[in-house]
FIDOMI-89057 format. One record per residue (C-alpha): residue in three letters; y negated, x, z. Coordinates in Angstrom, 1 decimal, m for minus. Layout:
BEGIN
R   vexlo       c2       c1       c3
R     ALA        Y        X        Z
...
This chain:
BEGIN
R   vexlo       c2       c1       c3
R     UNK    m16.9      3.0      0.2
R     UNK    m18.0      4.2     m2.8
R     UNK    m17.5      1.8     m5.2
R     UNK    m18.6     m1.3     m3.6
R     UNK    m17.4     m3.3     m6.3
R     UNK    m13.9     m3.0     m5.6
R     UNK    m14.5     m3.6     m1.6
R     UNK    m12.7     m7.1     m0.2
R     UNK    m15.0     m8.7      2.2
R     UNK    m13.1    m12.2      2.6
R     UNK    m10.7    m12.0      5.6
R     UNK     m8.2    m14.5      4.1
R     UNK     m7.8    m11.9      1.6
R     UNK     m7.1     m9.1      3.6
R     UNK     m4.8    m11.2      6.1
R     UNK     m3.0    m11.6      2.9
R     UNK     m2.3     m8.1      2.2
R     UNK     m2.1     m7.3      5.6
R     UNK      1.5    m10.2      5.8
R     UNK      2.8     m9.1      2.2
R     UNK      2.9     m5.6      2.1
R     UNK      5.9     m4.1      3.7
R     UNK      5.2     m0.5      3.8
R     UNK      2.1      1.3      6.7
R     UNK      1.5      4.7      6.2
R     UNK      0.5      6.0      9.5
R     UNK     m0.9      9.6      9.6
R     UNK     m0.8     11.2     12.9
R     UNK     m2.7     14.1     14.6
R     UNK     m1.0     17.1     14.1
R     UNK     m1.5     21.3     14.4
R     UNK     m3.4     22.1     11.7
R     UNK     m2.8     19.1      8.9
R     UNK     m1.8     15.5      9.7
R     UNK      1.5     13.7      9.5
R     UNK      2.0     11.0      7.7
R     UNK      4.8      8.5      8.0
R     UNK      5.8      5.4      5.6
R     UNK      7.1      2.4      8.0
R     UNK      8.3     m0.9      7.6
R     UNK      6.2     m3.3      9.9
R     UNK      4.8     m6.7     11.0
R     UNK      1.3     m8.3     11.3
R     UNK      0.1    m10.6     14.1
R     UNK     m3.4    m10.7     15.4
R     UNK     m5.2     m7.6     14.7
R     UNK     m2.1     m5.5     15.6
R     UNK      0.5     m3.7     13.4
R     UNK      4.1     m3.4     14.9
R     UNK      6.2     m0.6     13.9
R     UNK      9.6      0.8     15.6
R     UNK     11.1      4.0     16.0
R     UNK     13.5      6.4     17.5
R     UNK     13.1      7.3     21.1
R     UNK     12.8     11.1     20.0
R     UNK     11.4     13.1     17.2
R     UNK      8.2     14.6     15.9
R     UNK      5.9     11.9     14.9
R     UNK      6.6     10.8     18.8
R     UNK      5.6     13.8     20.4
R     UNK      2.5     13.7     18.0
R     UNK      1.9     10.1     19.8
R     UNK      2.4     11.2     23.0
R     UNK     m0.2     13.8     22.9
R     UNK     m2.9     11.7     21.1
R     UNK     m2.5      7.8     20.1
R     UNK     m5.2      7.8     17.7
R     UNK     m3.9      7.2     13.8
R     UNK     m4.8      6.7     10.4
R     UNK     m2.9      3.9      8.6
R     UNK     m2.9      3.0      4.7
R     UNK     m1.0     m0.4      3.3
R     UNK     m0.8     m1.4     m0.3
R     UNK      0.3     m4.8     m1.3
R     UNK      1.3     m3.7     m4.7
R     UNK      0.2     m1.2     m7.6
R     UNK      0.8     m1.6    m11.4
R     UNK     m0.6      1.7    m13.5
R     UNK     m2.0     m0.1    m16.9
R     UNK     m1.5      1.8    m19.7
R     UNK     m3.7      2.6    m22.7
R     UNK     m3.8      4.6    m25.9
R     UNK     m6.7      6.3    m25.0
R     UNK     m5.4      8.1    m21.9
R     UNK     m8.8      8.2    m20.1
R     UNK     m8.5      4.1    m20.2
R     UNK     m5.2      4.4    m17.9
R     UNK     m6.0      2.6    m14.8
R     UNK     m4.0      1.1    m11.7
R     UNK     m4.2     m2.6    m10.7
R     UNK     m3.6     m2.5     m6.6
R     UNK     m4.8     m4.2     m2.9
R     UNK     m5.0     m1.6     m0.5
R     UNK     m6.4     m1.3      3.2
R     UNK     m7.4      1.9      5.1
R     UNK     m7.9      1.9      8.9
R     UNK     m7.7      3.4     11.6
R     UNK     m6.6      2.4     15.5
R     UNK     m4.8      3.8     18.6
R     UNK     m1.0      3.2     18.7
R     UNK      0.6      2.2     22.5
R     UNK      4.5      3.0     22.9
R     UNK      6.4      0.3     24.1
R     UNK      9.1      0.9     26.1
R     UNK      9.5     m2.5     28.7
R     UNK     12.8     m4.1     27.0
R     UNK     11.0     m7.4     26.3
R     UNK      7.9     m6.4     24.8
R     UNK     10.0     m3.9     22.8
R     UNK     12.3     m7.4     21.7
R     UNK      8.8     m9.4     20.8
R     UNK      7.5     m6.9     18.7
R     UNK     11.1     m6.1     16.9
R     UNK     10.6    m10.1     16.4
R     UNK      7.6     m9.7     14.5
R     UNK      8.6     m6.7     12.7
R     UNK     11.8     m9.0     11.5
R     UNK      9.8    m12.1     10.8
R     UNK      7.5    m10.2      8.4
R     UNK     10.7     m9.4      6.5
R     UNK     11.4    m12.9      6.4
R     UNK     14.2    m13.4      9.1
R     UNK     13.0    m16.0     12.1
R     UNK     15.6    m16.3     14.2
R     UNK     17.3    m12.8     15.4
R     UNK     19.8    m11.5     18.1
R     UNK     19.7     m7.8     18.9
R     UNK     22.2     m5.7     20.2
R     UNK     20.8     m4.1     23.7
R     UNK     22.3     m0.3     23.0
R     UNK     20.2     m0.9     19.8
R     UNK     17.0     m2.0     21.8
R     UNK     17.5      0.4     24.4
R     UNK     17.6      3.4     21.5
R     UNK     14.1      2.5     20.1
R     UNK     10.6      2.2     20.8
R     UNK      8.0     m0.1     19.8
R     UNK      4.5      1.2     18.4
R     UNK      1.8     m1.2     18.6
R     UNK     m0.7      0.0     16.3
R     UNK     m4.1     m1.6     17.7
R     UNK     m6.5     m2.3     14.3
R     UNK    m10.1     m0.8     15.4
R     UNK    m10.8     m0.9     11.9
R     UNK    m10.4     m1.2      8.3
R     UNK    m11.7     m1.6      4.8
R     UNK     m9.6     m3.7      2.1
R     UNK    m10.1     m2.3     m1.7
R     UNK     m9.1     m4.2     m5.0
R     UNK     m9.0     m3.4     m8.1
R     UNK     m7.9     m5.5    m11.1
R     UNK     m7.9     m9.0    m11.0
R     UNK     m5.2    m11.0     m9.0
């Protein structure tokens, strides 16, 4: 990282970012330039879980290689100035990177909905099973990460 200043280094921190952003960009190995995805998710242990339909590009990309990018930002603000070279943005962000598995075994698939859903803030859920059945569960494995902030919080 280049400006080392703005690096997070305490985990609590980034565990916080991690549980209150609600948005992981997730760009995928493609032909010749990557695709990227915005998701809803949900945090637990090292592991981001996303869902999706059963079908479509960005699982095809997965099937043939695993391996993503992901971005997550708590929150932005751009701060304004007079001077328009003293515009800057307040934000938490993380960058990673990690191997996603599919999850297709109905009850994984309902644990990992269940994380998605309490993320959100809803604890107690009851899925349809024609809903379950018509989606998959990507569990993003976290190999790695840096955490940037900049502006105070």
């Amino acid at each position: 990282m280049r400006r080392n200043e703005k690096r997070i280094i305490n985990k609590e921190v980034i565990r916080e970012i991690l549980q209150k952003a609600q948005i992981c960009r997730i760009a995928i190995f493609a032909d010749e330039y990557p695709y990227i995805v915005p998701m809803n998710y949900g945090y637990r242990n090292s592991v981001l879980y996303l869902h999706s339909a059963l079908e479509g590009r960005k699982i095809e990309l997965l099937k043939q290689n695993g391996n993503v990018g992901f971005e997550i930002e708590q929150e932005h603000k751009v701060l304004k100035d007079e001077l328009s070279c003293n515009w800057t943005t307040k934000y938490r962000s993380i960058i990673g990177y990690g191997n996603i598995e599919l999850i297709s075994d109905k009850k994984q698939k309902v644990d990992g909905l269940n994380v998605i859903m309490e993320h959100h803030g809803k604890k107690e859920n009851v899925y349809n099973d024609k809903a379950v059945d018509n989606v998959i569960v990507l569990k993003l494995h976290i190999k790695d990460l840096t955490a940037k902030q900049s502006g105070q919080w």
